[in-house]
N, C-alpha and C positions, 0 to 999 in steps of 0.2 A: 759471354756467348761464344761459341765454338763453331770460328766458321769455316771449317768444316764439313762438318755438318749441312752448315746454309746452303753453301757449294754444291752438297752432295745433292742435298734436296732441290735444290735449282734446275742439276739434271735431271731428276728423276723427273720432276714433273715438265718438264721440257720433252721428254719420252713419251709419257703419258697423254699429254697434251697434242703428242703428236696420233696418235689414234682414237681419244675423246677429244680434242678440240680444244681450244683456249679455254684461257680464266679460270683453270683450278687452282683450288686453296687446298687448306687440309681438309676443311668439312667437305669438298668435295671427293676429294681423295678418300678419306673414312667413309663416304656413302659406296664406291668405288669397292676398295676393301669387303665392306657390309653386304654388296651382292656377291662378289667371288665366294665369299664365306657360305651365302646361304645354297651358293650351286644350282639355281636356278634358270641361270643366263638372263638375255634382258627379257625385261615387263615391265608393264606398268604399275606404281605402288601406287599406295595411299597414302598420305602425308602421316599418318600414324605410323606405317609400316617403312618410309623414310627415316622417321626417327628412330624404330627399333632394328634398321639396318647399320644406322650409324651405332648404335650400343655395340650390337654385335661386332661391328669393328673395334670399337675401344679392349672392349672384352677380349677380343681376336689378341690385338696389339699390345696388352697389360699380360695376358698367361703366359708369357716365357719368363715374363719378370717376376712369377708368384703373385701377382696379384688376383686374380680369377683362374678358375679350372674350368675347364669342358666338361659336362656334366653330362652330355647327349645330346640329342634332338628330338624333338614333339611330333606327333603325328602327320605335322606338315611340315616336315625335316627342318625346321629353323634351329640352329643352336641355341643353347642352353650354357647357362655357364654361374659356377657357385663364386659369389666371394667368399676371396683368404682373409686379403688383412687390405688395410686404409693405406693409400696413401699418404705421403709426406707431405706439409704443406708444402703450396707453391704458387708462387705467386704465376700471373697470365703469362708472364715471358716464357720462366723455367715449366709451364704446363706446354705449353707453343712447339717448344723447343722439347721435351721429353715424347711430344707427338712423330713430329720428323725423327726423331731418331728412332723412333719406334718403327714409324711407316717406312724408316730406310731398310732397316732388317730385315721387317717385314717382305721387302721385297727382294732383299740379298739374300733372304734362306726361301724365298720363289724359286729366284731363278738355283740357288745353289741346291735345292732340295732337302736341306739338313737344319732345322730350325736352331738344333740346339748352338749352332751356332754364334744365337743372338745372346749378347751377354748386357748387364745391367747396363743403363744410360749413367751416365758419367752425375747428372741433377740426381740419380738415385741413391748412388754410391755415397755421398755424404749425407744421405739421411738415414741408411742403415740402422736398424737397431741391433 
């Protein structure tokens, strides 16, 4: 484990938490992610539309790494996104942990504006093909 990482992600959501409120996790976070993505601002979902917020975030957080593209958006601007290739297995820890570093990027090419910045998770880099 790379605690680093944990660290880093301790703050982030210590930040976060301080303009959404306690008690977030990562799915809370990925829900989080999932509206900024759909550009909406707030409303209220549907528990169907909860969960394809959170896709949308995965999806979000997985395309700098080649795993999904952006494909566009539908007539009710929600993204869209093609898969590349499969992930590597991984067991809950290393998925847990390939999240946060995801969601730290994520937020480190926010505020820095330059996505390409985000380079492969260190869990990915040894399953390379």
């Amino acid at each position: 484990m790379d605690y680093a990482v944990e660290i880093k992600f301790k703050k982030l959501v210590a930040e976060l938490e301080e303009t959404f409120g306690g008690g977030l996790d990562v799915q809370a976070i990925l829900f989080l992610i999932g509206v900024q993505e759909l550009g909406k601002g707030r409303q209220t979902f549907s528990k169907r539309q909860k969960t394809e917020l959170m896709h949308v975030a995965v999806c979000t957080l997985l395309e700098p790494y080649g795993f999904y593209k952006t494909v566009g958006r539908d007539k009710d601007n929600w993204p869209h996104f093609e898969f590349i290739k499969e992930l590597p297995p991984l067991d809950e820890r290393q998925q847990q942990h390939l999240m946060k570093e995801a969601i730290l990027d994520y937020f480190d090419a926010e505020k820095q504006e330059h996505p390409e910045n985000i380079v492969l998770p260190e869990v990915l880099r040894y399953n390379e093909n």
